[in-house]
C-alpha positions as CSV (number, residue, x, y, z in Angstrom):
1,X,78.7,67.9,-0.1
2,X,76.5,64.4,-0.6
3,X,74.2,64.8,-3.9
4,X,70.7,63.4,-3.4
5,X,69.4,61.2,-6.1
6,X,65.4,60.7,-6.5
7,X,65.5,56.6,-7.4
8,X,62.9,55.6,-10.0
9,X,62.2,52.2,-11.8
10,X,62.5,53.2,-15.2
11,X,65.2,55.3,-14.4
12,X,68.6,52.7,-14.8
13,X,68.0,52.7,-18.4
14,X,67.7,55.1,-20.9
15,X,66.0,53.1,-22.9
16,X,63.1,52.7,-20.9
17,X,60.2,54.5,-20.8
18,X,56.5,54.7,-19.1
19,X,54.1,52.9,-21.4
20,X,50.5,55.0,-21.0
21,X,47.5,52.4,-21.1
22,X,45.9,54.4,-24.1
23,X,49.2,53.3,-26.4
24,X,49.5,50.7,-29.0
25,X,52.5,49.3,-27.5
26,X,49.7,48.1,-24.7
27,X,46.8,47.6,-26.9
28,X,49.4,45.0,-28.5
29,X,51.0,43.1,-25.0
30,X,46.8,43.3,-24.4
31,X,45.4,41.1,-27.8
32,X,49.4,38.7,-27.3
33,X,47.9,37.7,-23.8
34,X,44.3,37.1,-25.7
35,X,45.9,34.6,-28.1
36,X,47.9,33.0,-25.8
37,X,45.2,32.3,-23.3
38,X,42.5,31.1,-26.1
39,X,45.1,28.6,-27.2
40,X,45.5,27.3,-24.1
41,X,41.8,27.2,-23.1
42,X,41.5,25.4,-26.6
43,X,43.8,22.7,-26.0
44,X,42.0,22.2,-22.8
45,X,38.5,21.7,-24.1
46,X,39.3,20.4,-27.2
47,X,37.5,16.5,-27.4
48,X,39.2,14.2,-29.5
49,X,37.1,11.6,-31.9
50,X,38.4,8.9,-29.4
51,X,36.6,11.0,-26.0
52,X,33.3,11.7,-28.6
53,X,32.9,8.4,-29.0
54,X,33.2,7.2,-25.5
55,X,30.6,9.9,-24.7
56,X,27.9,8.8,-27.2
57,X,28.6,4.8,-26.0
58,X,27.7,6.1,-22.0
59,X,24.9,8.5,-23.8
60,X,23.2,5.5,-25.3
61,X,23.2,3.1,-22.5
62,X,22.0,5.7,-20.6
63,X,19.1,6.1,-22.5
64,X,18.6,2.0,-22.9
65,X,18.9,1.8,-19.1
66,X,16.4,4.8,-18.8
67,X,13.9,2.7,-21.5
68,X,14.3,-0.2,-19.4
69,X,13.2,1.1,-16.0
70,X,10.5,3.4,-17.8
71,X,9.2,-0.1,-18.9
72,X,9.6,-1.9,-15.5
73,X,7.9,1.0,-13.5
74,X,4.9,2.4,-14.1
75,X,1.6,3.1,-12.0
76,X,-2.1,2.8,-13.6
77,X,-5.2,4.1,-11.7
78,X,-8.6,3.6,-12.1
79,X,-11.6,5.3,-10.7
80,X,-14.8,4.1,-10.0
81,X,-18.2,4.9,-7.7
82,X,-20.9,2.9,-5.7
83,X,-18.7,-0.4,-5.8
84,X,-19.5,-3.9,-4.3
85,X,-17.3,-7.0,-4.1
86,X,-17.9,-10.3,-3.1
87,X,-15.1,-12.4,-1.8
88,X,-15.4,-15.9,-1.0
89,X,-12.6,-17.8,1.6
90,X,-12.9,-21.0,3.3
91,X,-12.8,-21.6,7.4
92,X,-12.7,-25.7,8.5
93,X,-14.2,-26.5,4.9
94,X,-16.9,-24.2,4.8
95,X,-16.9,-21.4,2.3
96,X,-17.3,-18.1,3.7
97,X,-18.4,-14.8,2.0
98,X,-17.7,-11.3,2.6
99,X,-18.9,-8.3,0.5
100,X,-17.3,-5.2,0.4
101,X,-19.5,-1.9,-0.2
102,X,-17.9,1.1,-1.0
103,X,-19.2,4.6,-2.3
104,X,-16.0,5.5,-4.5
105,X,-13.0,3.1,-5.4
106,X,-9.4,3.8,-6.9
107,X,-7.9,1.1,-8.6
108,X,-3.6,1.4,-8.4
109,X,-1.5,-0.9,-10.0
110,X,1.8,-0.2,-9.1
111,X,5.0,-1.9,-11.6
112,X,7.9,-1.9,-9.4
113,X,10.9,-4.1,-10.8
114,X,8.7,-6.4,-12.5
115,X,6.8,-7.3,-9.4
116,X,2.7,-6.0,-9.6
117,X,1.0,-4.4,-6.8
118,X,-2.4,-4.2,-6.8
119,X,-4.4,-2.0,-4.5
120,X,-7.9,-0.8,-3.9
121,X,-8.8,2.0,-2.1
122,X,-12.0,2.5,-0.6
123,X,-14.0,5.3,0.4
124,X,-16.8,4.7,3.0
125,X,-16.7,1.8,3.4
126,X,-19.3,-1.0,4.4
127,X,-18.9,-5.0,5.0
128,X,-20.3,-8.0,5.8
129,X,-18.4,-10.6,6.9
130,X,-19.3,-14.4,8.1
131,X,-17.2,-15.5,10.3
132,X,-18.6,-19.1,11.3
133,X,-21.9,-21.4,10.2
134,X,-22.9,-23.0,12.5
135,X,-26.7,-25.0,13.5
136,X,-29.1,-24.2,17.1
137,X,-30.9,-27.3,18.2
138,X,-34.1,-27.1,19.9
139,X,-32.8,-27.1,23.7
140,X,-30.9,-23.8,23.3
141,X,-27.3,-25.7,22.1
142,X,-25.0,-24.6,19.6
143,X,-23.4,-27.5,17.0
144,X,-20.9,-26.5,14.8
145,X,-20.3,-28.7,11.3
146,X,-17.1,-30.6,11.0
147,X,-14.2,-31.3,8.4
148,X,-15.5,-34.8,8.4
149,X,-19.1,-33.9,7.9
150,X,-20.7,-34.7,11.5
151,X,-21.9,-32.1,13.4
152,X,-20.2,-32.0,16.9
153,X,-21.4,-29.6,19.7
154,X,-19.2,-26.3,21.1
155,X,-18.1,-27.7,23.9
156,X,-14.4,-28.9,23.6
157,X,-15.1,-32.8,24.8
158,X,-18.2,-33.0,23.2
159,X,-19.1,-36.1,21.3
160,X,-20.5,-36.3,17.3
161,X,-23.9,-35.9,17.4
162,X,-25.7,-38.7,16.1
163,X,-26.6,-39.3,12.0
164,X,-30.6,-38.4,13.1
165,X,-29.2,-35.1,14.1
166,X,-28.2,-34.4,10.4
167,X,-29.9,-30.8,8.8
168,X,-31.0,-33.4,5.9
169,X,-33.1,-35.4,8.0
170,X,-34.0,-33.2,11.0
171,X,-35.7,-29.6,9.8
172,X,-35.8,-28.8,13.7
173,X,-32.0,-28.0,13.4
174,X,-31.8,-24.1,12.5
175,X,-28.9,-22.8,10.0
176,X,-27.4,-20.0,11.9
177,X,-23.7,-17.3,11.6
178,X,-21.6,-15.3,13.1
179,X,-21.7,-12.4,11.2
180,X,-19.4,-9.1,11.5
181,X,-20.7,-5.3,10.0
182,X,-17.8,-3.3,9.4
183,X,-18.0,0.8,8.8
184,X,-15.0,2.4,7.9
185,X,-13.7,5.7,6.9
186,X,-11.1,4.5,4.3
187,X,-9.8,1.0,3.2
188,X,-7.8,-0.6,1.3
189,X,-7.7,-3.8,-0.5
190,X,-4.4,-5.6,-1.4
191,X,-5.3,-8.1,-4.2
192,X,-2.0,-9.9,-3.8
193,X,-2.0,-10.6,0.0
194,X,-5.8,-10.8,0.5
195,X,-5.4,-8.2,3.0
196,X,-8.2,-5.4,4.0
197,X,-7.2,-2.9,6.1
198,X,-9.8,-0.3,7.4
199,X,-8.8,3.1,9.0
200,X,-11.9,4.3,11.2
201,X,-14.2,1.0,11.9
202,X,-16.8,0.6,14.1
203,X,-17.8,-3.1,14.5
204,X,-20.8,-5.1,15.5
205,X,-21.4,-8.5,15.7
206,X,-24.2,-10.6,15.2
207,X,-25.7,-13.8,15.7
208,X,-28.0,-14.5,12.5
209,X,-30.4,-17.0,11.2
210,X,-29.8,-18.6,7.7
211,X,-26.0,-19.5,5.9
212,X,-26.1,-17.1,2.9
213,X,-25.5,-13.6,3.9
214,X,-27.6,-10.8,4.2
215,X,-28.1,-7.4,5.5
216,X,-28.4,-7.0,9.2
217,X,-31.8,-5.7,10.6
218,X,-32.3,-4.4,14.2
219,X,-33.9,-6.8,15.1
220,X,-31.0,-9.5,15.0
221,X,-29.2,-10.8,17.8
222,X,-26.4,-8.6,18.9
223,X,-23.2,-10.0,20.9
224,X,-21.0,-7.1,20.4
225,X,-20.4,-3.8,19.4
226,X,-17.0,-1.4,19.3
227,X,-15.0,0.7,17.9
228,X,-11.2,0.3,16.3
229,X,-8.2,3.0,14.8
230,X,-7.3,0.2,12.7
231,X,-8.7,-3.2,11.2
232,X,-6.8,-5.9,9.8
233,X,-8.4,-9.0,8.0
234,X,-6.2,-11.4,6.1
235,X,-7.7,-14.0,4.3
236,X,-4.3,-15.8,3.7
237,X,-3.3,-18.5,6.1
238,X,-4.5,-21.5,8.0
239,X,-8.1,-22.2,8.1
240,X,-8.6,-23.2,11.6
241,X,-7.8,-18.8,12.7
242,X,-9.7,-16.4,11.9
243,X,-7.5,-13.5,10.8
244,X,-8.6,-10.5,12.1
245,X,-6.9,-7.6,14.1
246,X,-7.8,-4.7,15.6
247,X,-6.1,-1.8,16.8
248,X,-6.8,0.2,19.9
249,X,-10.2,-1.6,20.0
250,X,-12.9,-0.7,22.2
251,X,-15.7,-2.5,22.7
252,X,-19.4,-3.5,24.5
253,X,-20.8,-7.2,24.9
254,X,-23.9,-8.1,25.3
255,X,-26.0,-10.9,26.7
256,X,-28.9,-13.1,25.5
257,X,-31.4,-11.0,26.4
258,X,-29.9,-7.9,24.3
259,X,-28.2,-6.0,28.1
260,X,-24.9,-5.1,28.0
261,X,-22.6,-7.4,30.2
């Protein structure tokens, strides 16, 4: 007759025995593991003076590098209402004038890497700009001053006119511009290019008696009038162009007698 035997772990030796959770043996094996992991997480995270030091060297040129580009970039505004600026610019030798009328300004100056931006930034916006001087002689014609100081007429092959045609001797000769009104929305002015760009424009432009500018009454000649998204004027550049660009411009001419063409 085969004996059954019930197998259990403990059971080989006598010696061994089930160790309940609530015993000291196991409160024991419990705080051996503690001390053994703590001295092992210990020598981990433990930093030498040699690592401490190497730490506070990266720490401080950290904080030099963070000094420096605190220094080198910055941005200062400054606000400001019911502004006018004059600007003057010259086109074949005669100096132009355009003012700038705005109801509020911001001033930014922008320090990135050492290199200054300045910009303005307008809000409705109004300017005058001349855009040519030129004289109207008594038969109707149009002569336009030279480099060289003679007055020569518009047409391309035209001849110098002669010294009795002069404005100082010959008050029948009748200072006259080009003159462009700009309203805008918002512009901005870029000190360091020269540039205005308007955002909104409508444009006119007028044929005026006199060379210093003024404001433009109805009753001035009109030649054209239009509309723009966008309006670049550069005063940078060579001074036979006249650096101005619009974008998705629309516009209406008109004729001597004031009709639209």
């Amino acid at each position: 007759m085969v004996k059954k035997h019930s197998f259990s772990p403990f059971a080989f030796s006598p010696k061994c025995q089930r160790v309940s959770l609530l015993s000291p043996q196991f409160a024991l094996i419990i705080l051996l593991l503690i001390a053994l992991l703590s001295g092992i997480v210990w020598q981990i995270g433990q930093v030498n003076e040699k690592d401490e030091l190497e730490y506070r060297k990266l720490l401080a040129a950290s904080q030099s590098s963070k000094s420096a580009m605190q220094l080198n970039s910055y941005t200062a505004r400054q606000e400001r209402e019911g502004v006018q600026k004059d600007i003057y610019f010259y086109k074949r030798g005669e100096r132009l004038h355009m003012r700038l009328i705005a109801d509020a300004a911001q001033l930014l100056l922008k320090q990135q890497d050492s290199h200054p931006q300045v910009v303005e930034h307008l809000q409705n916006v109004k300017c005058l700009m001349q855009e040519e001087l030129y004289y109207l002689l008594p038969d109707g014609r149009e002569a336009v001053l030279q480099p060289d100081g003679q007055l020569r007429l518009r047409s391309a092959h035209a001849a110098p006119l002669a010294s009795s045609w002069s404005p100082e001797s010959r008050l029948e000769l009748r200072p006259m511009q080009l003159l462009r009104f700009i309203e805008a929305e918002t512009a901005e002015y870029h000190y360091k290019k020269d540039l205005l760009v308007a955002n909104k424009v409508k444009m006119k432009r007028y044929a005026i008696s006199g060379h210093q500018l003024k404001e433009v009454v109805e009753q001035e000649k009109i030649l054209m009038q239009g509309t723009a998204d966008k309006v670049e004027f550069s005063l940078k550049g060579e001074e036979e162009a006249f650096h101005l660009k619009a974008y998705h411009f629309k516009a209406k001419l008109f004729g001597p007698d004031g009709r639209i063409l």
